[in-house]
N, C-alpha and C positions, 0 to 999 in steps of 0.2 A: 392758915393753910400751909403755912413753911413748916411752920412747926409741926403739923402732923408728918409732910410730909418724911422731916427730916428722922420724926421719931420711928416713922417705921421703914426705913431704909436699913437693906441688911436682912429685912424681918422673912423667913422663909413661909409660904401660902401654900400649902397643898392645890394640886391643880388635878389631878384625878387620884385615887385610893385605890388601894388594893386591889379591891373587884373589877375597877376598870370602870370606874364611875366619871365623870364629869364632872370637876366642883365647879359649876357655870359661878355660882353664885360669890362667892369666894374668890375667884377669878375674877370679875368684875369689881368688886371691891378693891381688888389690889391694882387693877388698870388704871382706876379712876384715884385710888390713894398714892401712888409711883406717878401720876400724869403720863404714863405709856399713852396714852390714846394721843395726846397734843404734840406727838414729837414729829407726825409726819412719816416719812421714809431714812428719818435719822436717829438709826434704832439698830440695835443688834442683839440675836437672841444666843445664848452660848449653852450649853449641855455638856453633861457627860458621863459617861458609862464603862460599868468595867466590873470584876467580879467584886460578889459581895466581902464585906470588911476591909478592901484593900484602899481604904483612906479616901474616898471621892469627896466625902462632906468635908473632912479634914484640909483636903487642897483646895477646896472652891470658899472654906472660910477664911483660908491665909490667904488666896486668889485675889479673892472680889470683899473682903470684908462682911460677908454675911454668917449667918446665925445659926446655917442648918444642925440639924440634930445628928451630933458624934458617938460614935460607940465608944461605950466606956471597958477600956481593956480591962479593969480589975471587975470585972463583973463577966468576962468570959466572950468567947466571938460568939455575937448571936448579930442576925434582922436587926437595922438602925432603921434606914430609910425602906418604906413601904408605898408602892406606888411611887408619884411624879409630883416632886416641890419644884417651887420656882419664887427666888427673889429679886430686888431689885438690887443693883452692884454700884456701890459706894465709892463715889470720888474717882467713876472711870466714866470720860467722854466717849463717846456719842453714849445715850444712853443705853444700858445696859442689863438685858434680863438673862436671871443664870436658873437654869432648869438641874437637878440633882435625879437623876435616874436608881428605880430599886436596883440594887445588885443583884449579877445573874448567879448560875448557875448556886443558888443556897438551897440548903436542906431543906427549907423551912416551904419552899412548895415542891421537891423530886424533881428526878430524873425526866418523870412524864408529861410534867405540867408546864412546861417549860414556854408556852404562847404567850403570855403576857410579859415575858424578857424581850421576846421576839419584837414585841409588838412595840411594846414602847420605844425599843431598839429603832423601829424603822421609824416610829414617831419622831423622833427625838431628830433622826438623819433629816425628816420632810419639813419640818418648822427652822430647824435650826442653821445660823451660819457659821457655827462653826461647835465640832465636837469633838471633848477630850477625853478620849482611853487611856484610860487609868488602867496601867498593867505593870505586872512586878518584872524586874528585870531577868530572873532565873525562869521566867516562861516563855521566855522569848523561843519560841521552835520546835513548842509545845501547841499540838494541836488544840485540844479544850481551852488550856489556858489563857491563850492566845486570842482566846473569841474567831478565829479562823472559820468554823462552821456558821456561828452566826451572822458574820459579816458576809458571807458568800449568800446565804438566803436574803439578808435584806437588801444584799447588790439585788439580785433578782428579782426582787418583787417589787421596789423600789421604784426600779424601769419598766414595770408597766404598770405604775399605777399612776406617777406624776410625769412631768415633762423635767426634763434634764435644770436642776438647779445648784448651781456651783456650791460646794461646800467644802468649808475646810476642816478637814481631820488631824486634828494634834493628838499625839502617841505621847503618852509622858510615861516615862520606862520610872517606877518607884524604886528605890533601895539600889541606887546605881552601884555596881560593884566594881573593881578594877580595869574592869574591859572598858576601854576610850569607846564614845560613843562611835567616834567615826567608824568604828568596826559592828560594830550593833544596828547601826540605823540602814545600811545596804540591805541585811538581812531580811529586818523588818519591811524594808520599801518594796525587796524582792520577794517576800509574800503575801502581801496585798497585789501588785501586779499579779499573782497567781491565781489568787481568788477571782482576780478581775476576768481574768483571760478563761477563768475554764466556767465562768456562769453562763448557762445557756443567756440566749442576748434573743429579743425580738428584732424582726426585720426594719424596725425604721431605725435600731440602736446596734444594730450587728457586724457593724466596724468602729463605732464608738471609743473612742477612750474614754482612759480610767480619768485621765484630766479632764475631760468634758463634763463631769459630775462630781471629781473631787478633787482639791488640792491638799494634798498630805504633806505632813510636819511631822517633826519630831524630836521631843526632848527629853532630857533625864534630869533626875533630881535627887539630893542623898538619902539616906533612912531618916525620917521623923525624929522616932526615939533613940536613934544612935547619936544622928548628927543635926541638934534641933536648930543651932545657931546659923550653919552653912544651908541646913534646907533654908533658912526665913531668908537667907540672904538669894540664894538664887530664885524664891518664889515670887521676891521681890524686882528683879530680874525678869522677869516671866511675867510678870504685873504689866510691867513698861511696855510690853508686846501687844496687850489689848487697850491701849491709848491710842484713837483713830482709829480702829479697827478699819471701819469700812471706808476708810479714804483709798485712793490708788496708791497702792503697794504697802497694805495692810494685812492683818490676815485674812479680811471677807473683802477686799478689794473691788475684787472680780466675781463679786454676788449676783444673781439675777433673779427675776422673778418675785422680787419683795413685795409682799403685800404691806400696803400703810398701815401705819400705827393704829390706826381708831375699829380697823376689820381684821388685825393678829386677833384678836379671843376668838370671835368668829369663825375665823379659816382655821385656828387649830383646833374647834369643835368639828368641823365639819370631817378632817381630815380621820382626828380618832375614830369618828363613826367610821369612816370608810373601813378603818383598817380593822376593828374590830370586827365590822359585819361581812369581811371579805375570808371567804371559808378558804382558799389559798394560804392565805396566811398562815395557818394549823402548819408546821414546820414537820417535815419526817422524821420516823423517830432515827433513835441515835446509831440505828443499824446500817438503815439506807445510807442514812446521811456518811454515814465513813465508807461505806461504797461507795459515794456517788465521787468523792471524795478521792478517794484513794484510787480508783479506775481511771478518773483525768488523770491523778499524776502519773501513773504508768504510761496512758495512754499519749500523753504528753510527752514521755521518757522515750516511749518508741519512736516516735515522729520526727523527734529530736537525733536517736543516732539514725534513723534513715536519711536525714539529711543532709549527718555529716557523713554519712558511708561512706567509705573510700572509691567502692565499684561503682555507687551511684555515680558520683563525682566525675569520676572516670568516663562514665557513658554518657553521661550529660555536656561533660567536654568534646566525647568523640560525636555526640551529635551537632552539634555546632559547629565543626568542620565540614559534615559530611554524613550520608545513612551508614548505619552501623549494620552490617548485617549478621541477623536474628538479632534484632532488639528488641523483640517482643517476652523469648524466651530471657533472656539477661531480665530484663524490666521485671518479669513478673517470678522469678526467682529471687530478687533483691524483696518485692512486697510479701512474698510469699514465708521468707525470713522472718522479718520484724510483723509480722501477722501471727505466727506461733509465738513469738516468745512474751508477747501481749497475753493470747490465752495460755501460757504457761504458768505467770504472774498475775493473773487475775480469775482463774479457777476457781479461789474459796470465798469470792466477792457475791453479792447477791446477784443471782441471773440474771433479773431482766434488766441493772443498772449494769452486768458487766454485757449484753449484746449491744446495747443502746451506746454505750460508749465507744465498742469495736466498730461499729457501724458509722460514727460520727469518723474515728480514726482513720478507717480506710477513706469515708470521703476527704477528710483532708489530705493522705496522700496521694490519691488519683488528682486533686487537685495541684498537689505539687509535681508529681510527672506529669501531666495533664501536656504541660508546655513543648518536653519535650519531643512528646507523640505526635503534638501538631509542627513540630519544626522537623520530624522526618519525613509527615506526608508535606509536608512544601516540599522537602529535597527530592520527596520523589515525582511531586510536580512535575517540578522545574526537568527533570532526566526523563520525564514521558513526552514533556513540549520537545526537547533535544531529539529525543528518540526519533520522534514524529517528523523535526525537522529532517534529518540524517533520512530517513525511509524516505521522505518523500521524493529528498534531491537525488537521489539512486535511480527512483523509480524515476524519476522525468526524463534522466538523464539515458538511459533504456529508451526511449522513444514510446513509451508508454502510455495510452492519454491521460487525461489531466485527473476528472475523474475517478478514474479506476484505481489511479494513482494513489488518492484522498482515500478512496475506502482503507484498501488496504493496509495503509499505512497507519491510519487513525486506529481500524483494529488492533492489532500488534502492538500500540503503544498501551492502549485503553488495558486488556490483556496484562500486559505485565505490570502496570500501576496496579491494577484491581489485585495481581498477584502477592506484588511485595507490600501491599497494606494490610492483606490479611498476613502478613507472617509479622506486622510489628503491632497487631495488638494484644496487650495481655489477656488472660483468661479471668483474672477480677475484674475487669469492667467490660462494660458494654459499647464500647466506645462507635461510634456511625463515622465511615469516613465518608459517606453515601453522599455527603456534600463537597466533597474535596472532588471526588469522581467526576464530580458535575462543572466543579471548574475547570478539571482537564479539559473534559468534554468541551468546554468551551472556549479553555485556550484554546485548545485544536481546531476549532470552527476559526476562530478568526484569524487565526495564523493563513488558513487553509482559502479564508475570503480575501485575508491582504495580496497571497501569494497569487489566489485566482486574479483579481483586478490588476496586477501585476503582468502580468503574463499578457488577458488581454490588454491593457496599455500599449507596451512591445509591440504585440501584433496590429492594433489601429496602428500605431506609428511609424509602423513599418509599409504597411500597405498605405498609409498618406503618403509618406515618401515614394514609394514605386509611382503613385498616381501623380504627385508633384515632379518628380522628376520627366515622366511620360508626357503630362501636358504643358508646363512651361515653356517652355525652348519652341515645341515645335509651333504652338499657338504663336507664342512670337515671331515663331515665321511667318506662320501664315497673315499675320497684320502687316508684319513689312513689304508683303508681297499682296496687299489685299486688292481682291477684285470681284465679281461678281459669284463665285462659286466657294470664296472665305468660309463661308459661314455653313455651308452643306461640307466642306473638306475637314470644319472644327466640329458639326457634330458625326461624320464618321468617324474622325479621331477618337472621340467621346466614349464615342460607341465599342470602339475596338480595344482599348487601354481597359475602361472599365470590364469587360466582357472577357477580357485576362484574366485581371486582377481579382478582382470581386469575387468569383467562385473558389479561387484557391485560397482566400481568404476564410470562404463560408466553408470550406470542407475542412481546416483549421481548427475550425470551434467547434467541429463535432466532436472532438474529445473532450470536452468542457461538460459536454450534453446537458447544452441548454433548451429552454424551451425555443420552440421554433419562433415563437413572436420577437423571443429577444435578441435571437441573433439575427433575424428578418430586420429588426430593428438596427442593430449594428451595420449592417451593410449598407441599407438605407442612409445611415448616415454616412457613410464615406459616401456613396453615389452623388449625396450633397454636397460633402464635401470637393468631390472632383467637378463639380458644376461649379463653386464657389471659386475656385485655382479660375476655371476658364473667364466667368465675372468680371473677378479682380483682374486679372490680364485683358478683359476687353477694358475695363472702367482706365488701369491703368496710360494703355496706350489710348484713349481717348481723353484723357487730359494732355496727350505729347500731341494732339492730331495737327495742331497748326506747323509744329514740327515737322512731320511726317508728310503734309501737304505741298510745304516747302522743297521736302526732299523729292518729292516725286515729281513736283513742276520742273525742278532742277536737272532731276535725269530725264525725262521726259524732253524739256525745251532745249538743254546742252548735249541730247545725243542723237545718233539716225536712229534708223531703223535697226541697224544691226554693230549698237551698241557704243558707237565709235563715235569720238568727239567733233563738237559738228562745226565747220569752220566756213563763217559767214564772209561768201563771195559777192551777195547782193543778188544774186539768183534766187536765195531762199525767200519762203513769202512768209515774214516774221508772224504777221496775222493769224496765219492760220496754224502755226506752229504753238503759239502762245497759247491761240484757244484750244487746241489739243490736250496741251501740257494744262491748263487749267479744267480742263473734263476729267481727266486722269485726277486731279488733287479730290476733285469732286465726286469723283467716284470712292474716292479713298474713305473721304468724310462721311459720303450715304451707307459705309459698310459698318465704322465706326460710330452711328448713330445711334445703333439699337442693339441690342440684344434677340439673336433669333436662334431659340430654341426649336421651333418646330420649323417645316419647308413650305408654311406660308406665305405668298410674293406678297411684295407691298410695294408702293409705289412712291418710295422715299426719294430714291436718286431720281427718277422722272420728275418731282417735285423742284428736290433742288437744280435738275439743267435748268429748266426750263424757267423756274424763278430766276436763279439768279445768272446763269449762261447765256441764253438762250434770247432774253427777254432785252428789249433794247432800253436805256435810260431813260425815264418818263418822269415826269410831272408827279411832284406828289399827292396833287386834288386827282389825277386821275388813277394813280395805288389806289387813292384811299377809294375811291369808285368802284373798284374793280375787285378789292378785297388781297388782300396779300396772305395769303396759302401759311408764311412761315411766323404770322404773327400769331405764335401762340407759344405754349409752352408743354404741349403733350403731343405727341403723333398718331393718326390716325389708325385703329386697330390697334394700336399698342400699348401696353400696359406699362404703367410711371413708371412701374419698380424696375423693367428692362429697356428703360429709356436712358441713353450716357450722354445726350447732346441736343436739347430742344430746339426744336425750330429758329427760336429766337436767338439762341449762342451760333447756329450755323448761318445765320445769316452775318450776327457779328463777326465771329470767325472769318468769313469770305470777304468781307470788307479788308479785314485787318491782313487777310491774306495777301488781297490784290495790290495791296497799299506794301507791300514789301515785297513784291515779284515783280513793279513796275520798276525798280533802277535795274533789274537784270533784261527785260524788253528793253529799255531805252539803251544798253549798253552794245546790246544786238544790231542795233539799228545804227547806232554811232559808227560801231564797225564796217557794217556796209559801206555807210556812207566816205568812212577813211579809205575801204578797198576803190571803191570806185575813183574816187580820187586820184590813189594813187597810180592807178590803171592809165586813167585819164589824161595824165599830164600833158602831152604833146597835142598843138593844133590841131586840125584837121587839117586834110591836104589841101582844098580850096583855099583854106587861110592861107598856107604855106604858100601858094602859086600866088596870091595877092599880094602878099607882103613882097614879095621876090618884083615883083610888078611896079609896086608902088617904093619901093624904095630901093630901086636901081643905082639912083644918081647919089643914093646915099651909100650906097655899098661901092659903091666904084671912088667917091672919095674920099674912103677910108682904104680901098686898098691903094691910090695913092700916096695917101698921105700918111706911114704904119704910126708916125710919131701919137697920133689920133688916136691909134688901138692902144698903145704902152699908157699915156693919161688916163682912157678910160679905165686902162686894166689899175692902175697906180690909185684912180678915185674907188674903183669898187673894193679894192684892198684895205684903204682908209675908212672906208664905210662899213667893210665888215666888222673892222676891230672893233670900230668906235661903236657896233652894233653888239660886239659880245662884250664890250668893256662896261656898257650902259645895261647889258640884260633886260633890252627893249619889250623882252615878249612878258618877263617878269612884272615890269614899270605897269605894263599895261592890263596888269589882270583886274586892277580895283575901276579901272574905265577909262575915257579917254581923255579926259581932261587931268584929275587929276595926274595920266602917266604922260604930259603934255609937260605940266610943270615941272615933276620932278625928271622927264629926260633935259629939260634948257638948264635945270640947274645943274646939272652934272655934267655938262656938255663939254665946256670951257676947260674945266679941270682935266677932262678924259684926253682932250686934244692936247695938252700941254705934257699930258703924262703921256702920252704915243710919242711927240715931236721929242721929249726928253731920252726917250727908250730908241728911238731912231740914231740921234745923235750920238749916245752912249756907243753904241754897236758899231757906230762908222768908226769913231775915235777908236774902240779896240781894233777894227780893221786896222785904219792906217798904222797905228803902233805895230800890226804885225807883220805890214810892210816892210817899213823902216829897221828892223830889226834882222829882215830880211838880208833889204837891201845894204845893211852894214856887215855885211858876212860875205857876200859878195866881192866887198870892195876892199875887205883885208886882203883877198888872191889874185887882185888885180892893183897894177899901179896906178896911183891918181894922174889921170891926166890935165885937170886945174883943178882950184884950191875955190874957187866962187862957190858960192851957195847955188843950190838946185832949187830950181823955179818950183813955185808948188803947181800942179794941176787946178784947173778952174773946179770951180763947185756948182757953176753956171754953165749951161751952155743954150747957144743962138738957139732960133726955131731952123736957122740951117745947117745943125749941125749934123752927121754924118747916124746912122745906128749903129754904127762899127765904134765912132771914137766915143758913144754914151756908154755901151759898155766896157771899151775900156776905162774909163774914166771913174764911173760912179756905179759897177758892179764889182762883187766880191769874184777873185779868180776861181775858184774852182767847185769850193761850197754853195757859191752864191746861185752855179748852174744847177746847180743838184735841187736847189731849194727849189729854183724856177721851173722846174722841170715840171714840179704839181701842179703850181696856179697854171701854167701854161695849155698843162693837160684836162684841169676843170674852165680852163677858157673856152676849150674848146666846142662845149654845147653848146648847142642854140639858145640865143636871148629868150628865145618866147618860151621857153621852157622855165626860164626864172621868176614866174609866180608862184609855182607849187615851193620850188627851192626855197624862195624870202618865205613862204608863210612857215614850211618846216620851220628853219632858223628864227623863226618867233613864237616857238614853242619853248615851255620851260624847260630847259638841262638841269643837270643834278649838279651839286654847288661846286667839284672839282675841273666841268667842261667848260665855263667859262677861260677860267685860266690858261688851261691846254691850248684854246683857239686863238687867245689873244698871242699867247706866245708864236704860235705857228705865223700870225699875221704880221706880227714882228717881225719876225726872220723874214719871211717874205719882203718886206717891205723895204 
């Protein structure tokens, strides 16, 4: 089996015949002798085509090593290959089958019969991955020779007969002559891209590229019979390129759509039929076709300097800044140009290929201005919204209303858009701005609804504020000052502010001219709104209310009648002053309680006197008997939602109230009791005459005996100090024991520190005797030299009150000092309880000292 194989490797098999027959049979034989069928999808088919005698058997036998049938030059250029061979290619991996196509354009079938070049042409494209045109180099930019015609039809028919299948096209330029390729192969590249670009394209391929269906190549090779050594060298060269072919970055690399090896004869049966039995296919004759031909390139040519036009240019820049004015006329003078000179150049073309083609041409230029028709109707958008804005804020500003405002305005703008769009459309197209209009249109609505919601915003917020400023403050007054008549004074208020406000608010928005429901509706809500201000101000101060109750117990129980601070003599009867002052807090709370819209009485403060005023302390099995009125949490006839203070918090509240207005009663009462006191101090005159009665024989020997008064007055002096030195009234605030002990312990010390400070104060005396008396005695002469006797420190109980104070008082400060205790002796004993109890109140920390020192000196 190797061996046949190997024996007919190379061997070229006819695959269809002249007439366009199918050699199924033949073809099978060579699938299953080649082993094509077992190769899977690792397979590549190669072809190639190009005119007749120009060497294609010649390059695919030094190619691929196969056997096709050569035209013998000494026997004249005639027909070699007839119809479509195909061999197997020798010692090139993956495997490899080479298709050798008839040559076109030969005498041998005319000018007219020219379908089955076509055909196989497009054959050859659909099966194959990759094919080589075989062209001589001197035809390069030569329309026929070039295959240009043919290649353009089987681009076209191609796309819509198969779905897009990658193929590669090698261009092998024969008989290279001095021109470097690099200069040759642009050329070529640049008209296939031409071909590509001017085939009509169906709409699923109609942006397509030319790479989406083929990758083009391109190479050269020298002349056969001139230069036979250098061609086998470069062909050889060119060999080494279809090794891997279809590996990634091969020349079928990027293949798709391969059908497997064992269904290739199959699918390219099925295919020829297609193309055979597809009456399309019949190619125009060679008249059209250099019309159809030569009207793109023109048409092409035109489009081409339209777009480089200098004026275009120009006005395409100047629309991109800004509207050009008359763009319409500019625009359609520039088309209007390269529109003649299209049918000036394409006159002696066939008619209906040269209308068909101006018709495609202007579409593609209206296509290219297209853009900037629509960026002058935006520019003139945008300057009718401007317009619109500019009128309108004139017009408002006029005092104009709002409405009438919008009409107007909107007119005038709408008006000159609709104006300058008709001057920028050309007279070659049809162009509809009918939708740009509509966007005005609609800019302007909503500019025209943000500006309206605008405006009323301003105006609710402005008439909140009148109403907020109208009802705060004076609401607040009226709580601070609440009494039975609060709440009929808060809803005239209500009454009168809104009954301002409100209409000159609704006569406002009749320039708006809205419907009546909606602005009924607007006002509506402010009326809420100004009932919500008063709410919150009641809600508010009914959370301050124990506040408030305080404050009014306060003025109430600290003032008279007319207004003036009340100064407790003990005349006043605190009782009935306190419960006053707490009917007043409780009047405050039953106002504070509810919310009263309408001038329905209720019986809320009768409630609270008489629960909690009124009612004397009881038992609580007999509450619970009797039912307690505030044990609840809603009030009677009133609705929750205008409820600020349930039954249950007002009785809290009164508890917590009374429980911190009782240290301001008890302070009341303390004072009394301090007035009367003080009032008080002196006996009654009975006592006076009894005391005088009964203690005759006591008074009479003390005025004999004064030594008696000076002890007494000398004990109560030593009592005082020792009484501000110990701060007795201090010792004794924690009780009486405890200030039992701590005065004995401090006792001892206090007495040793008076007898210390006594002694101190003599000793400076006599030093300033003595210093005296030596000043003296320097202006006088001594009359003996003996020491001076000192004065006793003691004296008898019969000693004189003349020699006490000379003896043991200070000369002249010491009178002065005496002169006080002398004069505070001289009250009445029986008045000295109020006196001690004073003196055993606490002083502030500097009166101690002061007294002690005064008692000193005294002393």
């Amino acid at each position: 089996m190797a061996e046949d194989g190997a024996a007919t490797a190379g061997t070229a098999v006819q695959l269809i015949d002249g007439e366009g027959g199918f050699a199924t049979d033949s073809a099978e034989r060579f699938m299953a002798t080649a082993g094509v069928a077992e190769c899977g999808l690792s397979y590549a088919v190669v072809s190639i085509m190009g005119p007749q005698s120009s060497g294609k058997s010649t390059l695919l036998n030094q190619l691929f090593g196969t056997n096709f049938r050569e035209m013998d030059a000494f026997r004249g250029r005639s027909q070699t290959t007839k119809g479509i061979w195909m061999a197997h290619c020798v010692g090139v991996e993956p495997c490899t089958v080479v298709m050798d196509l008839e040559g076109t354009d030969g005498r041998e079938r005319g000018e007219d019969d020219t379908a089955f070049e076509k055909q196989s042409a497009l054959f050859a494209l659909a099966i194959s991955d990759i094919v080589l045109i075989n062209m001589w180099c001197h035809d390069i930019g030569r329309e026929q020779a070039a295959n240009k015609p043919l290649l353009k039809t089987v681009f076209q028919v191609m796309m819509r007969l198969f779905s897009p299948r990658k193929t590669t096209l090698l261009f092998v330029i024969r008989d290279k002559t001095r021109t470097p390729l690099e200069h040759l192969e642009p050329v070529l590249r640049e008209d296939i891209q031409k071909i590509w670009n001017s085939v009509p394209k169906p709409e699923a391929h109609k942006d397509t590229p030319l790479s989406e269906f083929f990758n083009v190549e391109v190479t050269a090779l020298p002349s056969f019979e001139e230069k036979e050594e250098q061609f086998r060298e470069q062909v050889q060269q060119l060999r080494q390129r279809f090794a891997n072919s279809i590996a990634p970055g091969g020349l079928a690399g990027d293949r798709r759509g391969v059908v497997p090896a064992s269904g290739f004869l199959f699918s390219s049966q099925q295919i020829w039929k297609i193309i055979r039995e597809n009456k399309d296919l019949d190619l125009p004759a060679h008249k059209v076709m250099v019309a159809t031909v030569r009207c793109d390139e023109i048409a092409n040519e035109k489009f081409g300097c339209l777009a480089s036009d200098a004026e275009w240019l120009e006005l395409e820049n100047a629309v991109q800044s800004g509207s050009v004015q008359g763009f319409g006329k500019k625009l359609g003078y520039i088309v209007d140009v390269h529109m003649q000179e299209y049918d000036k150049e394409a006159v002696y073309f066939d008619e209906a290929v040269r209308k068909a083609k101006r018709q495609v041409l202007e579409s593609r230029i209206l296509n290219l201005v297209q853009p900037a028709f629509h960026k002058v109707l935006s520019y003139l958008r945008s300057k009718a919204l401007e317009k619109f804005k500019s009128d309108l804020n004139l017009s408002l500003e006029s005092e104009k209303g709002f409405a009438a405002s919008v009409r107007e305005s909107t007119e005038s703008s709408l008006n000159e858009f609709d104006q300058r769009c008709a001057d920028a459309v050309i007279k070659q197209a049809d162009w509809d701005y009918s939708k740009m209009l509509e966007k005005v249109r609609r800019d302007i609505e909503e500019h025209a609804f943000s500006i309206c919601e605008r405006k009323l915003s301003e105006l609710t917020s402005r008439a909140k504020e009148k109403l907020r400023k109208a009802l705060v403050e004076p609401v607040e007054s009226l709580f601070d000052a609440a009494s039975q008549t609060t709440w009929e004074s808060i809803r005239n208020l209500y009454k009168r502010e809104t009954e301002a406000i409100l209409p000159e608010f609704l006569n406002t928005l009749s320039g708006f001219e809205m419907e009546s429901a909606v602005s009924e509706g607007m006002v509506s809500k402010l009326r809420d709104y100004a009932r919500s201000i008063v709410e919150n101000k009641a809600k508010e101060e009914a959370n301050k209310v124990l506040m408030h109750m305080k404050e009014r117990f306060t003025t109430v129980f600290s003032h008279d009648k007319d207004s003036m601070p009340r100064v407790w003599t003990g005349k006043e009867d605190v009782r009935a002053i306190a419960k006053d002052a707490r009917s007043s807090a409780l009047k405050l709370m039953s106002v504070l309680a509810v919310i009263r819209w309408d001038d329905k009485p209720d019986s809320i403060e009768n409630i609270l006197i008489s629960t909690l005023l009124d009612s004397p302390v009881e038992s609580k099995s007999s509450s619970a008997s009797s039912g307690d009125p505030l044990a609840s949490t809603t009030w009677e006839e009133v609705h929750a939602k205008h409820t600020l203070i349930t039954p249950a918090q007002c009785k809290s509240l009164w508890k917590q109230f009374k429980s911190e207005t009782e240290f301001t009663i008890t302070q009341a009462v303390t004072a009394q009791q301090a007035h009367r006191r003080a009032n008080g101090g002196m006996p009654p005159p009975w006592a006076m005459v009894a005391i005088a009665i009964l203690g005759f024989n006591e008074i009479m020997a003390l005025l004999r005996n004064p030594i008696y008064l000076f002890l007494l007055f000398v004990g109560y002096l030593v009592a005082k100090a020792l009484a501000v030195q110990l701060d007795i009234g201090r010792e004794f605030q924690n009780g009486m024991v405890p200030g039992i002990i701590s005065v004995s312990a401090k006792l001892l010390p206090s007495m040793q520190n008076l007898l210390r400070k006594v002694a101190s104060d003599q000793q400076q005396q006599q030093q300033g005797q003595h210093q005296q008396q030596h000043g003296q005695q320097q202006h006088r002469p001594q009359a003996a030299e003996g020491p001076e006797p000192q004065p006793p420190l003691l004296l008898s109980p019969n000693s004189s009150m003349r020699e006490l104070r000379r003896l043991h008082m200070p000369p002249s400060p010491v009178r002065r000092s005496l002169s006080s205790p002398s004069h505070s002796s001289s009250s009445s004993p029986l008045g000295s309880p109020r006196r001690v109890s004073e003196d055993q109140k606490p002083r502030r920390a500097v009166e101690p000292e002061s007294e002690s020192s005064s008692a000193y000196s005294i002393v």
